[in-house]
C-alpha positions as CSV (number, residue, x, y, z in Angstrom):
1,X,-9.4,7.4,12.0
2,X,-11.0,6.5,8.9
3,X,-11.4,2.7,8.0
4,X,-10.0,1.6,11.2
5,X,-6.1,2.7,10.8
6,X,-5.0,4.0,14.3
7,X,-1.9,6.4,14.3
8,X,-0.2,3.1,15.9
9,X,-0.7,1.2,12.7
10,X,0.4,4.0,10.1
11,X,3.8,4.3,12.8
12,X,4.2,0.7,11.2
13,X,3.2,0.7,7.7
14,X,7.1,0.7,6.6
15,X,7.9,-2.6,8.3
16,X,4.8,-4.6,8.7
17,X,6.2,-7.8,9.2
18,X,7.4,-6.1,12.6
19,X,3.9,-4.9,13.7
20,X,1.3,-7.9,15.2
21,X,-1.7,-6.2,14.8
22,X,-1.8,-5.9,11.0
23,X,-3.5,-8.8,9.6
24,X,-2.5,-10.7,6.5
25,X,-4.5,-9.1,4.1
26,X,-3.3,-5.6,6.0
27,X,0.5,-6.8,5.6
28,X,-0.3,-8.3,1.5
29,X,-2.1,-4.9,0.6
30,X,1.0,-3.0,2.4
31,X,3.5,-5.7,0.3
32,X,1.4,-4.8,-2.9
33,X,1.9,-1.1,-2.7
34,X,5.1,-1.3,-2.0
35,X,5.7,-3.5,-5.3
36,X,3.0,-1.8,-7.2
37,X,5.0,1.6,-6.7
38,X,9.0,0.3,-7.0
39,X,8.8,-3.0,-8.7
40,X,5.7,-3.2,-10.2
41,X,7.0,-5.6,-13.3
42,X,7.8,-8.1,-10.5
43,X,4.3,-8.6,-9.5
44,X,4.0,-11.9,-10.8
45,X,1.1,-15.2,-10.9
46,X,2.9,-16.1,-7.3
47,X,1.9,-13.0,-5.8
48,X,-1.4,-12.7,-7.4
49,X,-2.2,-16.1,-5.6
50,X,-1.3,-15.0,-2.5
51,X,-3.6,-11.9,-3.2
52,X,-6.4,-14.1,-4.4
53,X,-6.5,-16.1,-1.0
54,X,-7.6,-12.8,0.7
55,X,-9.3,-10.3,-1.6
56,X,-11.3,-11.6,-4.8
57,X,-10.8,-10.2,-8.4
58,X,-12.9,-6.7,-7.7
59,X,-11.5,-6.2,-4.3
60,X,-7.8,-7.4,-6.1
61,X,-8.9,-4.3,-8.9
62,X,-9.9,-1.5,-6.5
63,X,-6.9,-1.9,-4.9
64,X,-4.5,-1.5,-7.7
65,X,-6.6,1.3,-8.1
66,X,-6.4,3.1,-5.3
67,X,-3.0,2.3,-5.4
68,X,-2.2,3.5,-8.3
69,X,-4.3,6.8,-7.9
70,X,-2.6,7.5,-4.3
71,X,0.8,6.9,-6.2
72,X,-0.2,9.4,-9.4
73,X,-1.3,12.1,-6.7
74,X,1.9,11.9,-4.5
75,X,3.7,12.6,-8.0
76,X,1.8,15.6,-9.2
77,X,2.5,17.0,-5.8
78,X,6.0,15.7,-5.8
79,X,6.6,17.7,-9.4
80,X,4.3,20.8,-8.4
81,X,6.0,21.0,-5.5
82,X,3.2,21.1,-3.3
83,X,3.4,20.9,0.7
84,X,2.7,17.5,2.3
85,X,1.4,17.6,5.6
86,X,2.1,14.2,6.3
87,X,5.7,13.1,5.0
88,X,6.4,9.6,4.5
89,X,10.3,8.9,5.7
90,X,12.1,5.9,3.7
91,X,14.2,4.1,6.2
């Protein structure tokens, strides 16, 4: 799979504290999505340290990013009402 994610790991994203092979930066990027997409006025200096001691300012950046373009796109289908071939369940 692309960048390394094995169907194992994406089984997991939705509790990675529970899954031992995603590192910390795996888990913090997984914890800053989450936040980014249902609390993002929440994300505060804390958390950005705790970013910071993984990914630097650009890598912090492209992240949010990709984030953010992920989460715009899974509207616009959400709204359009276009099939998803790959459902995300909310436990």
């Amino acid at each position: 799979m692309q960048q390394g994610l094995t169907e194992d790991m994406y089984a997991h994203v939705d509790k990675p504290e529970q899954y031992e092979d995603f590192t910390e930066p795996e888990r913090l990027a997984i914890e800053f999505a989450e936040r980014f997409a249902v609390d993002h006025r929440n994300l505060d200096e804390a958390f950005f340290s705790k970013l910071r001691e993984h990914f630097t300012d650009v890598e912090i950046v492209e992240l949010a990013t990709t984030i953010a373009f992920c989460l715009g796109v899974g509207r616009v289908y959400t709204v359009l009402e276009i099939a998803n071939e790959c459902p995300v369940t909310m436990s």
